[in-house]
Kinemage of the C-alpha trace (Angstrom):
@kinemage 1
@onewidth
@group {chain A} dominant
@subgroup {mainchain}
@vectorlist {calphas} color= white
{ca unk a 1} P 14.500 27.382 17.386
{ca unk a 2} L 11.648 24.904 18.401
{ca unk a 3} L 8.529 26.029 18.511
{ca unk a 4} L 5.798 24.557 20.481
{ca unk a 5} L 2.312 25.168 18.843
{ca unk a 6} L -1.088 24.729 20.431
{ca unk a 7} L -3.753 24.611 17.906
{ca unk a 8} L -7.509 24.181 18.009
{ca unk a 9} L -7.702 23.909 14.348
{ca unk a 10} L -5.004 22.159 12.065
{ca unk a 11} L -5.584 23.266 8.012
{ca unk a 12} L -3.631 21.362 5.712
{ca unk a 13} L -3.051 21.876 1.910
{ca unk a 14} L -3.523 19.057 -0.739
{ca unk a 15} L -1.103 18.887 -3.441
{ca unk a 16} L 2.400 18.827 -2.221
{ca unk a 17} L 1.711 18.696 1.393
{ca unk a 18} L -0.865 16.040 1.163
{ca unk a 19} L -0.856 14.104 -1.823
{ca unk a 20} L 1.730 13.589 -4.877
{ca unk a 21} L -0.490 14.094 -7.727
{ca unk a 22} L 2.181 15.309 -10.129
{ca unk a 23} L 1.727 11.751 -11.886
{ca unk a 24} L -1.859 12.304 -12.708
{ca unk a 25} L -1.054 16.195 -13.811
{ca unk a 26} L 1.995 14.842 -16.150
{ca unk a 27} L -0.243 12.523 -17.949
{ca unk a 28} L -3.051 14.979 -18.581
{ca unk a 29} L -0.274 17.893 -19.480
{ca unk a 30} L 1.116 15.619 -22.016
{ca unk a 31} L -1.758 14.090 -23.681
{ca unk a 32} L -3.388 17.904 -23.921
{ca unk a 33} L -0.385 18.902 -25.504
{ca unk a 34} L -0.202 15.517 -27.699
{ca unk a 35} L -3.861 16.711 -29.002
{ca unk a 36} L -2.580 19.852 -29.713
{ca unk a 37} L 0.464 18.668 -32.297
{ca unk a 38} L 2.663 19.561 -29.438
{ca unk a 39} L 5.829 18.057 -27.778
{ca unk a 40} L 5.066 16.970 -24.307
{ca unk a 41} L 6.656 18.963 -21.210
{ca unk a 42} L 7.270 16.205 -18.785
{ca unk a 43} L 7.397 14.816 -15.414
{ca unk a 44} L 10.066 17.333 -14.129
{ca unk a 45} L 9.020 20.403 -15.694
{ca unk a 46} L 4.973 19.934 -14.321
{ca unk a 47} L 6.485 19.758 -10.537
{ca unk a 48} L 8.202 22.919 -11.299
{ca unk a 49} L 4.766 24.194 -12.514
{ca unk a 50} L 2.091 23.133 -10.349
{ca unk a 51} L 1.047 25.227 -7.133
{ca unk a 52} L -1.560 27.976 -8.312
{ca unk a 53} L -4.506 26.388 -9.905
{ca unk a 54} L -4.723 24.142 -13.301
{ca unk a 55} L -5.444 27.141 -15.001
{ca unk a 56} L -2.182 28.546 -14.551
{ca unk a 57} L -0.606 24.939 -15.332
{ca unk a 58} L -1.905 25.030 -18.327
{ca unk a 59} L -0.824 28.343 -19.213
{ca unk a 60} L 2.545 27.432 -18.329
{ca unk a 61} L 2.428 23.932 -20.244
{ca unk a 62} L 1.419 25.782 -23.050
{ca unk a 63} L 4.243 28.603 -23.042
{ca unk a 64} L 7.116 26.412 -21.217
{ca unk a 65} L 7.714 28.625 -18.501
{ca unk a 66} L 6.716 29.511 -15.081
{ca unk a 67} L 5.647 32.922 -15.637
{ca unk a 68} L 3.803 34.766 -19.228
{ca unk a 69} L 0.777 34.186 -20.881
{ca unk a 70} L -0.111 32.010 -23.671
{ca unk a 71} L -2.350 33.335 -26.694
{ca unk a 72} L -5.636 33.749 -25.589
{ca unk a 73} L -6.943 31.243 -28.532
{ca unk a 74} L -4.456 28.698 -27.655
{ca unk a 75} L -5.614 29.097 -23.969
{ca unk a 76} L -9.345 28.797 -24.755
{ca unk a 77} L -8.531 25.211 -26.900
{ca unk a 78} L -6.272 23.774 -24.341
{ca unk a 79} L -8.398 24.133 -20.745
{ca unk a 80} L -11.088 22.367 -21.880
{ca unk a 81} L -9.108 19.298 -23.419
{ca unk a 82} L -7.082 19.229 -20.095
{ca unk a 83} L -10.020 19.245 -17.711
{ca unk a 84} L -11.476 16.545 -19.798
{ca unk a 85} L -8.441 14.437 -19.116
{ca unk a 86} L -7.848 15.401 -15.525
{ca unk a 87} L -11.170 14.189 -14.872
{ca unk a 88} L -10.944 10.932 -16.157
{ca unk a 89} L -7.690 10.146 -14.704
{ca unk a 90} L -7.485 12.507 -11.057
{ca unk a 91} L -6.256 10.136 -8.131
{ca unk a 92} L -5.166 7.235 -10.703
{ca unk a 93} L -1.564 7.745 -9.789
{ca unk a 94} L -1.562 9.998 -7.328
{ca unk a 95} L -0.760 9.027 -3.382
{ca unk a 96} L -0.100 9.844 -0.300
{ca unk a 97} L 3.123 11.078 0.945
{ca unk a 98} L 4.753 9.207 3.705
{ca unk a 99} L 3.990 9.922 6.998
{ca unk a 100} L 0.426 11.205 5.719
{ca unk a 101} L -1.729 8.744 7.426
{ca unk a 102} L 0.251 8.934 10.536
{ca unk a 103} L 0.505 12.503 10.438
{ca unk a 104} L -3.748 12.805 10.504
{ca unk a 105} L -3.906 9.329 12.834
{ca unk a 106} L -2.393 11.681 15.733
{ca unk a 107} L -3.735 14.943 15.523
{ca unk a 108} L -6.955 12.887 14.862
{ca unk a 109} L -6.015 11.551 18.546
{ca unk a 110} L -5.463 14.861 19.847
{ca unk a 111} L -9.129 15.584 18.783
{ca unk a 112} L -8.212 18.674 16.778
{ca unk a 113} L -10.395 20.189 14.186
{ca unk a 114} L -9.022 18.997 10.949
{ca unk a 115} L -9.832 21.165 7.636
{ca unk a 116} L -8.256 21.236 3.914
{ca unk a 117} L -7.717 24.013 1.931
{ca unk a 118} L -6.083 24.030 -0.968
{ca unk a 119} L -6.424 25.878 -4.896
{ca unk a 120} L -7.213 22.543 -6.267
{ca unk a 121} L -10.896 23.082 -7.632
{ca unk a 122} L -13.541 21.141 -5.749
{ca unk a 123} L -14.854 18.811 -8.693
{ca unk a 124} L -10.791 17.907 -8.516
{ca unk a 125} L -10.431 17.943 -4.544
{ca unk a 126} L -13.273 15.591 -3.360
{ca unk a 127} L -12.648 13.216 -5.695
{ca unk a 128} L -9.309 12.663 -4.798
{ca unk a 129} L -9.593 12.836 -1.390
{ca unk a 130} L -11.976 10.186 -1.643
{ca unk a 131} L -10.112 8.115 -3.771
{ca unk a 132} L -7.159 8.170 -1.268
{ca unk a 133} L -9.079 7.161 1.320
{ca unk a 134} L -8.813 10.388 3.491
{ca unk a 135} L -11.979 12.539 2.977
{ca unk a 136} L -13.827 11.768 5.940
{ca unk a 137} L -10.710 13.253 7.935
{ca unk a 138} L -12.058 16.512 7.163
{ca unk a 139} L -14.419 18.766 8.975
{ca unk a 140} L -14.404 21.103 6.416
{ca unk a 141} L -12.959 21.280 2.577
{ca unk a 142} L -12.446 24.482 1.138
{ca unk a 143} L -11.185 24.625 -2.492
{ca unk a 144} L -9.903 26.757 -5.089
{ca unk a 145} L -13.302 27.902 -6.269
{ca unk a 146} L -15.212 27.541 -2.717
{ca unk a 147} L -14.964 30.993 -2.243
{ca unk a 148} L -14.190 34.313 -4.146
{ca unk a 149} L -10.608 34.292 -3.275
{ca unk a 150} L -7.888 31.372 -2.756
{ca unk a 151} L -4.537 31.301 -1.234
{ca unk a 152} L -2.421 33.935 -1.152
{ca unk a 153} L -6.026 35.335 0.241
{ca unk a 154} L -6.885 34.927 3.314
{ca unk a 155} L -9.982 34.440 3.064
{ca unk a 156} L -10.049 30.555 2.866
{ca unk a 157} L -8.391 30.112 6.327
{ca unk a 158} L -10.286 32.257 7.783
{ca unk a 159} L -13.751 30.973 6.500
{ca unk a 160} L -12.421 27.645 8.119
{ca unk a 161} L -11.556 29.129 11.325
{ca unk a 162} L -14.775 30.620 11.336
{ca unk a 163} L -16.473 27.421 10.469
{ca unk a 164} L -15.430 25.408 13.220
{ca unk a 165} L -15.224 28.882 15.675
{ca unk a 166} L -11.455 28.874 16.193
{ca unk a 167} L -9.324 32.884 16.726
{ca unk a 168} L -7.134 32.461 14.171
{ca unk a 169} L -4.221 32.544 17.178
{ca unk a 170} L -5.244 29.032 17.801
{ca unk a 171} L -5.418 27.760 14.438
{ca unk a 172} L -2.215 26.443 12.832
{ca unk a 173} L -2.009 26.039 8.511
{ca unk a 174} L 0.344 23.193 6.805
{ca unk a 175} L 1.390 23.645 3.705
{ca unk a 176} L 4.368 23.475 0.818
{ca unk a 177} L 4.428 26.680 -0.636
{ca unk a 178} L 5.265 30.489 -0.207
{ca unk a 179} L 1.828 30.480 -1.488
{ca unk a 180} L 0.594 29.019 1.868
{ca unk a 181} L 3.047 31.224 3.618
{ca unk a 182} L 1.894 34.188 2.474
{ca unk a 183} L -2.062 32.684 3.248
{ca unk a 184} L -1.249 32.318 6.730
{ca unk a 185} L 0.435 35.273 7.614
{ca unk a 186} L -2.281 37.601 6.189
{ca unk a 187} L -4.926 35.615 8.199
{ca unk a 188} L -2.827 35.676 11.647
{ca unk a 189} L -2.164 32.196 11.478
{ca unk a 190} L 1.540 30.308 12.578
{ca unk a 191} L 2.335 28.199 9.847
{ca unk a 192} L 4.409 25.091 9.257
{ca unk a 193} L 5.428 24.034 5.739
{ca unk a 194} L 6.548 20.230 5.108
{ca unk a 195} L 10.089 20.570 3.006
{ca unk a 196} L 8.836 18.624 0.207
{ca unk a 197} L 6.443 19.630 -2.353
{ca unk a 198} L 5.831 22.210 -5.307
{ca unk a 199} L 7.384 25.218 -3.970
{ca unk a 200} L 8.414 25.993 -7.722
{ca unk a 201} L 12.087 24.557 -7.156
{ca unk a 202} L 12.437 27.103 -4.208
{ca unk a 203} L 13.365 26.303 -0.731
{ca unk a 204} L 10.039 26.586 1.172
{ca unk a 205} L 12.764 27.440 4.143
{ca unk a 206} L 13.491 30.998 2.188
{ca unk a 207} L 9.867 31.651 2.906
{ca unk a 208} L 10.433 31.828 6.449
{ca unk a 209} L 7.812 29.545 8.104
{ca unk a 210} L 7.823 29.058 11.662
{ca unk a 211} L 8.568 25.653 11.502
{ca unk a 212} L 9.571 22.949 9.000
{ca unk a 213} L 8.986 19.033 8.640
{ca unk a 214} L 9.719 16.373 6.231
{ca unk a 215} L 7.029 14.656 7.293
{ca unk a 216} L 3.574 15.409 8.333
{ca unk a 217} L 3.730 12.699 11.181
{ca unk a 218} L 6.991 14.779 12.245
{ca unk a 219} L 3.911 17.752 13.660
{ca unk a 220} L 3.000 15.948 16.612
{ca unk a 221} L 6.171 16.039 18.347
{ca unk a 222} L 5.912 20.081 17.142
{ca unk a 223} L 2.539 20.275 19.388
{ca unk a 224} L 2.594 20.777 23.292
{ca unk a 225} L 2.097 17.759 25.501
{ca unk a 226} L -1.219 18.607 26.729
{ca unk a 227} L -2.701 19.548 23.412
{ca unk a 228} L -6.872 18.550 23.720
């Protein structure tokens, strides 16, 4: 089925749907586990891992697995050793997916309101968005610790849609993950996931979007004609 959307607002999620940054994550993983007499995990494993938060990465680096917690001691070492390395080294390897710039060049055109919101903390988010050359695309930038709650919530889409005065019926969220699936659904919104991505080696297609792209300069031709 083809679905023809007609959005006001287009919010679109960073890592995965955005930007690769598994490269920079990898190298901090791996040198936080390095200071901690540990193996390293790998380029593989991280895209498996990445998705909620770099909290939750690092819990998982630290255990090897998706799901479970870590010691609380081991925990309380690591964070701070991997935030000190993310820091120095966020948007070093990191880029654009294809069809990124086109993607944002037309709805640009279409004069849309243009927002990100992703889990991504902000001293992380506007960094790299800067660094990429793509922060100015953004009428608004809501991340992971913006606001009380992050994606699943909906509270982050709908703070945007409030911010630029948009019914949630005539917004439209991007993303990569049942994560964003779930986001957009609670807050009323259609949503459109790209088929790349961290989706945690899941098909994003299982999670029933209303649409799905392999590129993000695929959504124009998913907009009607006469959009703005």
């Amino acid at each position: 089925m083809t679905h023809a959307f007609d959005p006001e607002m287009v919010l679109i999620d960073l890592d995965g749907t955005l930007v690769d940054s598994v490269p920079d994550l990898t190298r901090s993983v791996d040198a936080m586990m390095a200071a901690l007499d540990r193996p390293p995990r790998g380029e593989a494993a991280v895209r498996d891992w990445v998705g909620n938060g770099v909290e939750r990465l690092v819990k998982r680096a630290l255990i090897g697995a998706l799901d479970g917690e870590p010691e609380p001691a081991d925990y309380e070492r690591a964070y701070p050793i991997f935030l000190a390395l993310y820091a120095a080294h966020n948007g070093e390897r990191s880029r654009l997916y294809p069809g990124v710039r086109e993607g944002l060049d037309a709805l640009a055109a279409r004069g849309l309101k243009l927002g990100c919101v992703t889990n991504k903390a902000a001293c992380f988010t506007e960094p790299l968005l800067a660094a990429l050359g793509v922060a100015d695309r953004f009428g608004v930038i809501i991340s992971g610790d913006t606001l009380p709650e992050k994606k699943p919530s909906p509270l982050p889409l709908l703070h945007a849609a409030e911010h630029f005065g948009v019914a949630p019926a005539a917004a439209l969220m991007v993303g990569d993950s049942i994560s964003d699936v779930k986001a957009a659904r609670a807050a009323g919104f259609p949503v459109v996931c790209v088929s790349y991505g961290y989706n945690h080696g899941q098909d994003i297609r299982e999670a029933a979007p209303d649409a799905v792209i392999d590129a993000l300069a695929e959504l124009d031709g998913l907009l009607v004609a006469n959009a703005a």
